[in-house]
C-alpha positions, 0 to 999 in steps of 0.5 A, a space after each residue: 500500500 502507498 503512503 499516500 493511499 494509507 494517509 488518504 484512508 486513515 484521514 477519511 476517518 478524521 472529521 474535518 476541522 479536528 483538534 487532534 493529537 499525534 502520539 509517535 507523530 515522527 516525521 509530522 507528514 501525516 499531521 501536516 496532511 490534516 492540518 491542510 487537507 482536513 483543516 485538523 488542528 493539533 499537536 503531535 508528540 515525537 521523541 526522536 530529535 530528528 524527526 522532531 526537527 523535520 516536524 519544525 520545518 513542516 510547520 507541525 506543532 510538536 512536544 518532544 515527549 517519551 510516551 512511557 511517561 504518559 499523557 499526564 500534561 493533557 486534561 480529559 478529553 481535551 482533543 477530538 481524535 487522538 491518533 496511535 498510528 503505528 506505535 501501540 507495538 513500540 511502547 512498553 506501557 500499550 494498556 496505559 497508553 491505550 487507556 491515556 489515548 481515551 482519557 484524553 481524547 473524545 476518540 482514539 485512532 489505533 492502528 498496527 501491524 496485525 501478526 495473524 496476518 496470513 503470511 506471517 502464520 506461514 512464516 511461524 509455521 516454516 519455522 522463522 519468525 516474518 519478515 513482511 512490508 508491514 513487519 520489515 525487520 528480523 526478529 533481532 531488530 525489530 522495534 517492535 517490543 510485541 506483536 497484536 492480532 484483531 483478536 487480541 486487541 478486541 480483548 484488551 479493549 474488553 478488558 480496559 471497558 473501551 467502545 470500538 466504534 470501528 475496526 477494519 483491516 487494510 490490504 493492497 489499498 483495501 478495506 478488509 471487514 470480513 475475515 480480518 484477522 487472517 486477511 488484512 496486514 494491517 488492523 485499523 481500530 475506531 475506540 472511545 470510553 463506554 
């Protein structure tokens, strides 16, 4: 899938005119393309330096801010739609953030690499660990601390009493709904608080 086609389909989710709230952001292209395609406002939250300093140079507001720290500095839902793409897998405390995600904002966006993707349950099978566009390391450096099927998520949702408003998966520039967890390389979740 393209990154512009993933920007395109994940933006859709987000209403227009959002306060919006990045965590991971890196580079800030993905908020860069709601603050102008979407009229979104917000911040983003980066740890890295580098991508905090291409984040300056787009004009994307950003707080150089190590995740496992938590989301203290923001107040209960203060942003319309907090974003974790792609960074639930990497942060050592996912439930807290997951729940900090809600708590600070009205919705949280969610995505990640889904493991039980197909694929991967061949590569397990033949013995070794997979190495896919979605999951492009070996095992040895990965930045991925863990790894999450639909199901599992489903289940951590359950567990921490949170709403999935929506959850789909996307493969080859598609939405998947049917047969998700073994289709779909990459799980896209819609959660607030019950």
């Amino acid at each position: 899938m393209s990154l512009n086609k993933y920007i395109e389909i994940i933006g859709e989710m987000i209403p227009r005119k959002s306060k919006v709230l990045d965590l991971g952001c890196g580079d800030g292209m993905f908020l860069e393309y709601l603050i102008k395609e979407r009229h979104c406002t917000g911040y983003g939250i980066e740890l890295d330096d580098a991508n905090v300093l291409a984040c300056v140079k787009r004009g994307v507001n950003v707080l150089q801010l190590d995740l496992e720290e938590g989301l203290k500095l923001f107040e209960d839902q203060s942003f319309d739609v907090v974003l974790q793409i792609d960074t639930l897998q990497n942060i050592k405390n996912a439930e807290i953030m997951l729940t900090e995600t809600t708590r600070v904002g009205k919705v949280g966006l969610v995505t990640f690499p889904n493991f039980a993707h197909w694929p991967n349950r061949l590569s397990v099978l033949r013995g070794t660990m997979p190495v896919t566009k979605h999951l492009p390391y070996q095992w040895y450096n990965t930045p991925n601390i863990r790894v999450a099927t639909f199901e599992d998520f489903y289940n951590l949702a359950n567990k921490n009493k949170l709403k999935i408003l929506e959850a789909f998966g996307l493969q080859n520039e598609k939405k998947i709904r049917y047969f998700k967890n073994f289709m779909a390389s990459k799980a896209v979740f819609r959660i607030t608080n019950l």
